[in-house]
C-alpha positions as CSV (number, residue, x, y, z in Angstrom):
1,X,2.1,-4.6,12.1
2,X,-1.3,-6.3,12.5
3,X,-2.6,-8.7,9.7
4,X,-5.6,-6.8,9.1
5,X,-6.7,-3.2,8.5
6,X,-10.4,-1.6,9.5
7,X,-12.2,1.1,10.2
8,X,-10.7,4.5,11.6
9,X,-7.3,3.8,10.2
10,X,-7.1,8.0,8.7
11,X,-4.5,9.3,6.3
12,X,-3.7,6.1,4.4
13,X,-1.2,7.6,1.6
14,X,-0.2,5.9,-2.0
15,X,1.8,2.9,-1.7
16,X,1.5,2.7,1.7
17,X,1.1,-0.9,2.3
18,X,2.8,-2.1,-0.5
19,X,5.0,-5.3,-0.5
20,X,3.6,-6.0,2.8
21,X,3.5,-9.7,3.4
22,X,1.3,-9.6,6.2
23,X,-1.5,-8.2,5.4
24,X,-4.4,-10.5,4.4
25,X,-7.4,-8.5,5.7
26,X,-8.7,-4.9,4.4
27,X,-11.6,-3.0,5.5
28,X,-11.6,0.2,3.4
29,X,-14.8,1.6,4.5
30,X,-14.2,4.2,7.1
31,X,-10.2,4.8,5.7
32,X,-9.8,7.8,4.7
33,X,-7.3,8.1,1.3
34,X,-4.8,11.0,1.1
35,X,-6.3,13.4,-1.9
36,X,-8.8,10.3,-2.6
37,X,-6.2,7.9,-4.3
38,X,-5.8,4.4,-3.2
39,X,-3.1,4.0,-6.1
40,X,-0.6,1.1,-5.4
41,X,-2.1,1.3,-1.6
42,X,-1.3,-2.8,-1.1
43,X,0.3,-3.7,-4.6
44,X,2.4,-6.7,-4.0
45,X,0.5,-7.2,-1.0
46,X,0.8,-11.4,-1.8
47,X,-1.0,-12.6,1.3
48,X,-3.6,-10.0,0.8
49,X,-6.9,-12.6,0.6
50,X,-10.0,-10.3,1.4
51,X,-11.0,-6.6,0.8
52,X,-14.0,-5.0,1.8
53,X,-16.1,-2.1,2.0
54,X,-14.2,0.7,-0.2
55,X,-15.4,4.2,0.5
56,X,-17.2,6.6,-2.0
57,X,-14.9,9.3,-1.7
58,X,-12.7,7.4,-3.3
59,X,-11.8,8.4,-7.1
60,X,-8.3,6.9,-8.3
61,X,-7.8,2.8,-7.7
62,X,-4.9,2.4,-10.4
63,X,-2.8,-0.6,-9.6
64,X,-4.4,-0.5,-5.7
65,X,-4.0,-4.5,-5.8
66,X,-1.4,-5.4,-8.2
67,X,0.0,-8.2,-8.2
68,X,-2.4,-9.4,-5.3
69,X,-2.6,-13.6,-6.5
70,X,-4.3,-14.7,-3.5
71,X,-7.2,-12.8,-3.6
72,X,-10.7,-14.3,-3.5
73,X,-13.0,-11.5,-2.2
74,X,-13.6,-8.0,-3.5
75,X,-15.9,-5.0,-3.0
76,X,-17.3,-3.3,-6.1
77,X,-15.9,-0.4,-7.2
78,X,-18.0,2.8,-6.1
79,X,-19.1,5.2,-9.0
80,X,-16.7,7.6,-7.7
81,X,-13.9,6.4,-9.1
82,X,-12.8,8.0,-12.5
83,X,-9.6,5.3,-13.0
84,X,-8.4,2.1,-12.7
85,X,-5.9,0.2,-14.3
């Protein structure tokens, strides 16, 4: 699995990347997010440093980066989304 996640990745589900070690790159902007929910998408993600660019279809963010220590750099939240937690 590569380290990092961009554009034209489609179909990204709920909990998807989570507990992936891995990971310390995300692009959100062109994913597209199964029934708009990133929920849990890379919880536990712990090497998970940078995300960027989340999408404005997006509506549900609860928990998308718990647990994420190491992160330094995030988007803001678009004014689509109606939860986070």
């Amino acid at each position: 699995m590569p380290n990092y996640i961009s554009a034209n990745t489609v179909n990204i589900r709920t909990n998807m990347f989570s507990n992936n070690e891995s990971i310390t790159s995300v692009d959100c902007n062109h994913v597209a997010w199964t029934n708009n929910d990133m929920s849990n998408a890379f919880a536990r993600c712990k090497n998970l440093t940078t995300i960027t660019n989340i999408n404005d279809n997006v509506t549900n963010m609860d928990y998308a980066y718990a647990f994420c220590d190491n992160l330094v750099s995030v988007p803001n939240i678009p004014s689509s989304v109606t939860s986070v937690k």
